[in-house]
N, C-alpha and C positions, 0 to 999 in steps of 0.2 A: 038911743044908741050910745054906747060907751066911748068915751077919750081914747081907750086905746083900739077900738075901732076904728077910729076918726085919723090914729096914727098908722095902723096898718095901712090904709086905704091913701096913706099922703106917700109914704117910704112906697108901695107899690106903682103908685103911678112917678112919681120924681125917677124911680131905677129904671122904669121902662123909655119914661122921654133921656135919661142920662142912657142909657145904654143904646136908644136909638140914635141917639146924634153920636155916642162911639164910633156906630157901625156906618154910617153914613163917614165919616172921616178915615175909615180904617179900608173901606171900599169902595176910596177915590171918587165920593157921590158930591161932593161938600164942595164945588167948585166955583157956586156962585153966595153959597151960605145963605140965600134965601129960604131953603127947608129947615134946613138946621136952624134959622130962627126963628121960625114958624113954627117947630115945635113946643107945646106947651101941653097943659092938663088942669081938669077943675072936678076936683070935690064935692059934691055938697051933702052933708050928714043929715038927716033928720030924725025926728022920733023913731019911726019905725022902718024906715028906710034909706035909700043914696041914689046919691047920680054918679056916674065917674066919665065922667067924658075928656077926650085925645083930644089936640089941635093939631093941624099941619096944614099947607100948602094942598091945592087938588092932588096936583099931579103925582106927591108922596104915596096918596096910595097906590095910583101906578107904576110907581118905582119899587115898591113892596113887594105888591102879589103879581105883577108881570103885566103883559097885554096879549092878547095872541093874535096874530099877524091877519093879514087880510087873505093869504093864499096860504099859509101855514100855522098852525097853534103848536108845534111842538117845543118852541123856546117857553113858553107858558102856560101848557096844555089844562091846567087845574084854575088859571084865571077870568075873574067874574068880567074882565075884562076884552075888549075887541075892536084892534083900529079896524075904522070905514064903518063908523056907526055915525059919522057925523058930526060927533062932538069937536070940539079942542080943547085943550088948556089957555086960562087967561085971554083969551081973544085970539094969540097967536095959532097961526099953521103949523104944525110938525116942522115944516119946510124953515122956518123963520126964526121956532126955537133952536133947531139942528146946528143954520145958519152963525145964530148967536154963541152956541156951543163951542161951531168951531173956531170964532175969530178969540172967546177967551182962553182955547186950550194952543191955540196957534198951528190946529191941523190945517195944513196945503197939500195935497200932492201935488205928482206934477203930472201933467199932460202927456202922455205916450208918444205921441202922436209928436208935438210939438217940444216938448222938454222946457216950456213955460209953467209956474207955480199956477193953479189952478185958484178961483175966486174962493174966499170965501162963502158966498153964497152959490157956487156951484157945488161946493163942498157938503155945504150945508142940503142942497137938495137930495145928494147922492145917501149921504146917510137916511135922512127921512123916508128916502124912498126902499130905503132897503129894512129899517125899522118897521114901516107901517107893512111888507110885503111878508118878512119875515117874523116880526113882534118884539117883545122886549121879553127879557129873562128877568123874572122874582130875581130881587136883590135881599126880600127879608128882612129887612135892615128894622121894619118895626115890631113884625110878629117873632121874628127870636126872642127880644129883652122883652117883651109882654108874657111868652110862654114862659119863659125863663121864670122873671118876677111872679106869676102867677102861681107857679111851680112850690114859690117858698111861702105862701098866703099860708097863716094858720089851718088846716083842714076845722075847725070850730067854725070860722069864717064862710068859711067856700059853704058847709053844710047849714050854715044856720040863711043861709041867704039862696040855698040853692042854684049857686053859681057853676055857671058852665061857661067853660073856655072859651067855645066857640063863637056859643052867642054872644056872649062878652064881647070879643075882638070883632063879630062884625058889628056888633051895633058900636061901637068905639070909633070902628073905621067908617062907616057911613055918617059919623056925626065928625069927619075931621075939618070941614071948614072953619075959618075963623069966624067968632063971631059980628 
């Protein structure tokens, strides 16, 4: 494989991890910069063929392509994802991540009832519970600058390697752990 294969395939994945961390900053996602550093990309050329694989955080890709709720999918009705499957992120509960969300963002309401500033971790519950019932909504923030970037790939490229978008981007996104 040729050097300026070796450069296409470096300029494609750099615009797509630059253009993802854009759009995590530009759509208020970038709050604890943990994914935004967690994004990265790896290369590897060889004779007659390549690897291209994404890095990020798990939960990026459920910040991507959305989740769909446990009594509703229409916030992410197209996503491979679904609270109340059991999993979590990092070890944490929705409840704990939420939690910590809102003591960095400085969300309290206040109490109706009482007109006392409400706990953070009560705060924190009330989101989770309304995230996992309802879902999360695609933010996109990695499949835009992949489609994008891909967009501008030599068509000699895409056809001599019979490259498809799609299965690109999922096998990209199923390999985003670090390693």
């Amino acid at each position: 494989m040729s050097d300026e294969t070796r450069k296409y395939l470096n300029n494609f994945a750099m615009n797509v991890v630059k253009g993802a961390r854009q759009n995590l900053t530009k759509k208020g996602k970038n709050d604890s910069n943990a994914l935004y550093n967690s994004l990265g990309k790896e290369v590897t050329v060889g004779k007659n063929s390549f690897s291209l694989a994404f890095f990020m955080e798990e939960y990026g890709s459920y910040l991507d392509q959305g989740v769909k709720g446990k009594e509703s999918s229409s916030r992410a009705p197209n996503s491979p994802f679904r609270f109340g499957t059991g999993s979590s992120t990092g070890g944490k509960s929705l409840s704990e991540i939420m939690t910590e969300y809102a003591k960095r963002k400085g969300f309290q309401w206040k109490d109706k009832k009482t007109g006392k500033f409400m706990s953070h971790q009560s705060m924190g519950y009330i989101m989770a519970r309304s995230k996992y019932n309802k879902g999360q909504a695609p933010t996109m923030f990695f499949t835009k600058p992949f489609e994008a970037a891909f967009k501008r790939l030599p068509n000699e490229l895409v056809e001599r390697f019979g490259l498809d978008i799609d299965n690109l981007l999922e096998h990209s996104l199923n390999k985003n752990k670090r390693k």
